[in-house]
Each structure stands twice: as structure tokens, then as C-alpha cells.
Backbone as CSV, one residue per row, in Angstrom:
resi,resn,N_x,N_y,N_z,CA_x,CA_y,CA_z,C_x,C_y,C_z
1,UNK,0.829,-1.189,0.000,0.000,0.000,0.000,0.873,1.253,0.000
2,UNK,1.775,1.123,0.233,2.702,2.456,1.003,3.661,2.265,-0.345
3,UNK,4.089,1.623,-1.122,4.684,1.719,-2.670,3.532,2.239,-3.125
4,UNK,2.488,1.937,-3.762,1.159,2.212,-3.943,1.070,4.262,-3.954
5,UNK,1.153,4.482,-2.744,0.761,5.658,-2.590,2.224,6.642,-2.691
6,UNK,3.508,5.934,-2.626,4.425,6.914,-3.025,4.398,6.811,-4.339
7,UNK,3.988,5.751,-4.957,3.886,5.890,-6.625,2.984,7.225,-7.085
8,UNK,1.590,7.138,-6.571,0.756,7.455,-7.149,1.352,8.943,-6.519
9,UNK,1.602,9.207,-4.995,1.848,10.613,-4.837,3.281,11.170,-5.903
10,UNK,4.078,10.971,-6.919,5.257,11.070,-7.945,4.488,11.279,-8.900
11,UNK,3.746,10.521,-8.971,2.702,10.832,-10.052,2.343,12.143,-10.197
12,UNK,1.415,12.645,-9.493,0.789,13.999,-8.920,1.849,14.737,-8.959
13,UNK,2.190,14.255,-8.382,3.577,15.599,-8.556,3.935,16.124,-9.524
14,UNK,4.002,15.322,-10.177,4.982,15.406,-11.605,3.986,16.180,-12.262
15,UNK,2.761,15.757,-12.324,1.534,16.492,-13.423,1.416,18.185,-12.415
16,UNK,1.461,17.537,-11.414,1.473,19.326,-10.434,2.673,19.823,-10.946
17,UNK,3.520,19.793,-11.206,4.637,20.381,-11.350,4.797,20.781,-12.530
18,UNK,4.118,19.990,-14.128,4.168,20.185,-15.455,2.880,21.431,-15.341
19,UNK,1.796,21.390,-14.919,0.536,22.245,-14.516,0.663,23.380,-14.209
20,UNK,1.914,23.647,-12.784,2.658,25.111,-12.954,3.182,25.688,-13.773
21,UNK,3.895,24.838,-14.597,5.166,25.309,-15.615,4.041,25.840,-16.381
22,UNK,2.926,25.047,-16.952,1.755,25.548,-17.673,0.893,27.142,-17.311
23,UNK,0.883,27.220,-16.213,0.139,27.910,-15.842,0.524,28.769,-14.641
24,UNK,1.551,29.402,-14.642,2.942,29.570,-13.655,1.784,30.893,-12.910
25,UNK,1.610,31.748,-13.517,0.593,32.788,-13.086,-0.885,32.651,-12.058
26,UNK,-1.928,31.138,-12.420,-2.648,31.009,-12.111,-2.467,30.941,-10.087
27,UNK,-3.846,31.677,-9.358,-3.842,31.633,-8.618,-4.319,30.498,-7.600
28,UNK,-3.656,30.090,-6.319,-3.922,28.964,-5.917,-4.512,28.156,-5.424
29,UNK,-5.947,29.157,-5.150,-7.104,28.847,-4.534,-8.123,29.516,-5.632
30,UNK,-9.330,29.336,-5.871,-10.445,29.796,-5.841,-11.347,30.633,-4.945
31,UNK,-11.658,31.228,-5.456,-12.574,32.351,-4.150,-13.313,32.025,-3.126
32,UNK,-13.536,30.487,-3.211,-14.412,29.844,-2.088,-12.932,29.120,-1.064
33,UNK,-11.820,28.909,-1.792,-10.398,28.713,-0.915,-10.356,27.107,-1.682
34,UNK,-10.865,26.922,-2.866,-10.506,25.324,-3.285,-9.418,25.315,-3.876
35,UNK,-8.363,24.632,-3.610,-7.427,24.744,-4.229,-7.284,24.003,-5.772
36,UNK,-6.042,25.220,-6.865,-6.429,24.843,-7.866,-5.165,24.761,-9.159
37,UNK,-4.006,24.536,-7.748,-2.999,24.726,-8.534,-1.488,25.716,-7.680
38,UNK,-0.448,25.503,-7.813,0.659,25.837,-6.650,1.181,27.542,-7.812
39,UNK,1.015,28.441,-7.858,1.474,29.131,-8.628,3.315,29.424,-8.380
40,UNK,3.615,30.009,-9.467,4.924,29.607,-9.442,5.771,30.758,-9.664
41,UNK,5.379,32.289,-8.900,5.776,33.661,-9.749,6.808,33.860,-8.294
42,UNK,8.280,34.525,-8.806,8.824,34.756,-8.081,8.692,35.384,-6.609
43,UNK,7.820,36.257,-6.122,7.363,36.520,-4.969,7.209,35.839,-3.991
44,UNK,6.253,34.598,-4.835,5.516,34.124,-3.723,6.566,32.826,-3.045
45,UNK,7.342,32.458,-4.037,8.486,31.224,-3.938,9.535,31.972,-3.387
46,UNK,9.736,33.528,-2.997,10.725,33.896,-1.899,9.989,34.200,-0.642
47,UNK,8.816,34.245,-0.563,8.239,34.365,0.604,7.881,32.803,1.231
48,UNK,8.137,31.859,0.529,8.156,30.307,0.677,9.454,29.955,1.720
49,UNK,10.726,30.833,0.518,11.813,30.716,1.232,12.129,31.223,2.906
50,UNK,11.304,32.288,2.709,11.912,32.675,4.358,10.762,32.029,5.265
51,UNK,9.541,31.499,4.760,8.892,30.623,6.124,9.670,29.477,6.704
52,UNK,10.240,28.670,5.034,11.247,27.697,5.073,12.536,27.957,6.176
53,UNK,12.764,29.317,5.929,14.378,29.436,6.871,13.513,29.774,8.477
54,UNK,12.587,30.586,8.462,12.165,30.404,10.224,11.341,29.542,10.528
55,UNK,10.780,28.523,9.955,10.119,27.677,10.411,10.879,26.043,10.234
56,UNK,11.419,26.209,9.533,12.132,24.538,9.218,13.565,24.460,8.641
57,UNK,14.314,25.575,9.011,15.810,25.013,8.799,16.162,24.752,9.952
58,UNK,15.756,24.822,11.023,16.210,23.950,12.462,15.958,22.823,12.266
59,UNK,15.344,21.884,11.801,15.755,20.507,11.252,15.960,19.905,10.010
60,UNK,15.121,20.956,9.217,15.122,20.256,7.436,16.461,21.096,6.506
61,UNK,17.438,20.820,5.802,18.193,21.373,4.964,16.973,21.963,4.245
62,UNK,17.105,23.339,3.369,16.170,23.944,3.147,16.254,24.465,1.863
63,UNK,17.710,23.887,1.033,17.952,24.825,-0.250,18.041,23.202,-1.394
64,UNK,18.530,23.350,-2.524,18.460,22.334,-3.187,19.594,21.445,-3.037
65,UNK,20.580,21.573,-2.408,22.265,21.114,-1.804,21.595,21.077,-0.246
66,UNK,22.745,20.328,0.067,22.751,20.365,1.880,22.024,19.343,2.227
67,UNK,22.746,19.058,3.701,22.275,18.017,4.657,21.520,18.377,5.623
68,UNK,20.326,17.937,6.391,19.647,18.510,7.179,20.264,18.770,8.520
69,UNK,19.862,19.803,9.482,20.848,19.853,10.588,20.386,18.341,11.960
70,UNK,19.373,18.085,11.530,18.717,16.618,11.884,19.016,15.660,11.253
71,UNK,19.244,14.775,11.481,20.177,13.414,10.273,18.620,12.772,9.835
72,UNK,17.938,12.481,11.097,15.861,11.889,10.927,15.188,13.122,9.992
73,UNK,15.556,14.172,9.695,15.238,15.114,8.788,15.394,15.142,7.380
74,UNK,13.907,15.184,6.617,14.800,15.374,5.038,14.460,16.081,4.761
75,UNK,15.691,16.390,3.601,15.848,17.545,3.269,14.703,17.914,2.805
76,UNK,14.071,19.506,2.667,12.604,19.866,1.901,12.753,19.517,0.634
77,UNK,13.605,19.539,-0.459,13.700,19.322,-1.532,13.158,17.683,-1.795
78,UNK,13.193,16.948,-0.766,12.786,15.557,-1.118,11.282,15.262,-0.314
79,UNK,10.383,16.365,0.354,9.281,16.379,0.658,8.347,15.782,-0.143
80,UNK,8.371,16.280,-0.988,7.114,16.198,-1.934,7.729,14.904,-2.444
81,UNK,8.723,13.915,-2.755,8.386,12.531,-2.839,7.637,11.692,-2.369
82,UNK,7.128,12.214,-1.339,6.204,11.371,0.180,5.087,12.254,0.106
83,UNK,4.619,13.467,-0.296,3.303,13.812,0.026,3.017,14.445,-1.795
84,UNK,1.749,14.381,-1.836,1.407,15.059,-3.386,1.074,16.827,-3.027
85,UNK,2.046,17.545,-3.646,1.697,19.013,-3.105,0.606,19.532,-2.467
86,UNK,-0.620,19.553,-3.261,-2.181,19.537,-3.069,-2.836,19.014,-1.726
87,UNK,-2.268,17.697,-1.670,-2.499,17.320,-0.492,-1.892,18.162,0.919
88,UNK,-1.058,18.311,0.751,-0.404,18.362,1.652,-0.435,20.040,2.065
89,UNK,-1.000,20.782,0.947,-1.631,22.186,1.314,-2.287,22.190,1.665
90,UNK,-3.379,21.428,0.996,-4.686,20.964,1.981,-4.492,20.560,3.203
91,UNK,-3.562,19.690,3.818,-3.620,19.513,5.069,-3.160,20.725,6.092
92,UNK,-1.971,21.724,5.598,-1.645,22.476,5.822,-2.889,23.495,6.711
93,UNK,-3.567,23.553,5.494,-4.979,24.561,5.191,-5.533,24.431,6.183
94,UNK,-6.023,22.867,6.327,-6.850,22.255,7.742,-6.451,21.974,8.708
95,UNK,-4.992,22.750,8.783,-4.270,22.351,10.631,-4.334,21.200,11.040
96,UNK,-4.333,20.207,9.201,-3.630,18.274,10.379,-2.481,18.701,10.483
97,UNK,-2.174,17.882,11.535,-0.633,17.460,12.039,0.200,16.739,10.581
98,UNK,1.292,17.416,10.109,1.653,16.533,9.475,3.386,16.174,9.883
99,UNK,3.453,14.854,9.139,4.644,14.379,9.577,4.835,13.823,10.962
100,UNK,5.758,13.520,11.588,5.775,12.970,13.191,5.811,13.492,14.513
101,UNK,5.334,12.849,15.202,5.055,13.503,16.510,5.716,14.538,16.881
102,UNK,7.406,14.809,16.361,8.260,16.217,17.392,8.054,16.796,16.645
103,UNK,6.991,16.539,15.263,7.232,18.290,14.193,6.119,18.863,14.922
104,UNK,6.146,20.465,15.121,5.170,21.184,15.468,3.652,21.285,14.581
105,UNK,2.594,21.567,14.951,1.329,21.877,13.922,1.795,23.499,13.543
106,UNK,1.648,23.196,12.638,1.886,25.241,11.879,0.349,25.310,10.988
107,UNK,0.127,26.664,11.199,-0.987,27.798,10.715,-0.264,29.016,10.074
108,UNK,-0.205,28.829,8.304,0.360,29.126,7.915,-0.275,30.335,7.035
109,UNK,-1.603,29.583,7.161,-3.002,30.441,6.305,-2.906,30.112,4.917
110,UNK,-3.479,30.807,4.287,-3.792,30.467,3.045,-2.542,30.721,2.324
111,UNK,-2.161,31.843,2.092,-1.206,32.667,0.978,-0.344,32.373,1.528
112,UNK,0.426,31.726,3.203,1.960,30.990,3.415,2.047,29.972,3.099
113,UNK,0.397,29.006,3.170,0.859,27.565,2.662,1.056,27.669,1.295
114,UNK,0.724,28.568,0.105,0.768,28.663,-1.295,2.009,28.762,-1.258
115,UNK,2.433,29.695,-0.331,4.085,30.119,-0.766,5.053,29.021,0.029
116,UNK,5.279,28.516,0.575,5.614,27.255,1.162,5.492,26.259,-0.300
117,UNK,4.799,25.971,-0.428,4.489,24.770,-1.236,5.001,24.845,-2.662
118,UNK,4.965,26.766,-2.829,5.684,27.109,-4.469,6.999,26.767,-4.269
119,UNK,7.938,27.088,-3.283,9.040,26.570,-2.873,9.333,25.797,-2.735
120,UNK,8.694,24.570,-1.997,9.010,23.368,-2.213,8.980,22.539,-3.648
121,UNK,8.171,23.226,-4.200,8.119,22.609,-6.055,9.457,23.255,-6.610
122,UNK,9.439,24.796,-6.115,10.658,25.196,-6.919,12.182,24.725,-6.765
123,UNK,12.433,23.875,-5.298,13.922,23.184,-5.153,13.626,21.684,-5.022
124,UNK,12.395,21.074,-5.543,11.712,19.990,-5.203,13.324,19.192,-6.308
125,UNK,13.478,18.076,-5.822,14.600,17.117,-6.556,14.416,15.836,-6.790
126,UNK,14.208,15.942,-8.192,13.758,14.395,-8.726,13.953,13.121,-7.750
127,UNK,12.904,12.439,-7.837,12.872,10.930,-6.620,14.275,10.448,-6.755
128,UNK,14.548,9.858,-5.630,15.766,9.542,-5.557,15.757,8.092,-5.710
């Protein structure tokens, strides 16, 4: 099941990731907040970057090089092998817990989880 769902989440990815390149401009929610796509315009993928540096370079390496300062930490660039972007904004969105028990719950809101997530697509590094 768990091959299964890292398959299918690579999958997603990959079409999320060809979908931006497509549509790099489009915004990432809908007016009711459905999400509809990770936009990909420089702003919002440096405002990704600095949630990334105060919220998760104390354990996750945070650029497309580097080792995490946690060894049980991976790097963000290899996140999205294990979760499908979408999802995982969505969970964001809805304040699940994600990941394991010592990671904190973050409330990031709408427009940090967009920018979070553009960042993580933008240093995201082919499955390993």
C-alpha cells in the first residue's frame, strides 16, 4: 500500500509540477479557498523561502544542496516525494498534524501555505 501511494503521490507531482510550468501565473485557490494549482511567480516562492528558513531550517536542509541539521530530517527538496503538493496544502490549510510527533502543527493560512508549497516545487529534486 505504502509503494502504492508513493507511486501514485510522484505521479501527482509530476503532473502538479508540469501544470505550474503551464500555468505559472494562475492563482492557488479559488474564491471559495478550493485549491487549484501551486502558482509559481517569483514573490511568492521567496516568501516560501523565508517561512522555510524560520520555520524549518532547524531541522530540514532547506535549499536544493545540503544536509539537514537533523540526520531523521529530510531535506525539503525531497518532501514532496512522500506527500502530493495539493495534499499536503490541503492539510496544511486544515491544521492536520503533518509528519511525526516532534514536528510542530503550523498555521500558515492560506497565501503561506501557497508560498511554502511554491518553494518546495521550486527546489523539489527528482525521486531519488
Amino acid at each position: 500500500m505504502r509503494r502504492f501511494r508513493r507511486n501514485s503521490a510522484r505521479l501527482m507531482a509530476a503532473c502538479l509540477v508540469m501544470g505550474v510550468a503551464a500555468c505559472s501565473q494562475e492563482r492557488a485557490t479559488t474564491d471559495n479557498g478550493e485549491p487549484v494549482g501551486i502558482p509559481a511567480d517569483a514573490g511568492l516562492i521567496a516568501d516560501g523561502r523565508a517561512i522555510a528558513e524560520a520555520q524549518c531550517a532547524g531541522c530540514h536542509a532547506i535549499a536544493k544542496t545540503g544536509e539537514s541539521p537533523r540526520t531523521d530530517a529530510p531535506p525539503l527538496r525531497h518532501v514532496l516525494d512522500d506527500y502530493a503538493p495539493e495534499a499536503l496544502a490541503q492539510d496544511f490549510r486544515e491544521h492536520i498534524h503533518v509528519g511525526h510527533a516532534d514536528m510542530p502543527d503550523f498555521d500558515f493560512g492560506t497565501r503561506g501555505t501557497d508560498a511554502l508549497l511554491a518553494y518546495l516545487v521550486s527546489i523539489r529534486e527528482p525521486a531519488r
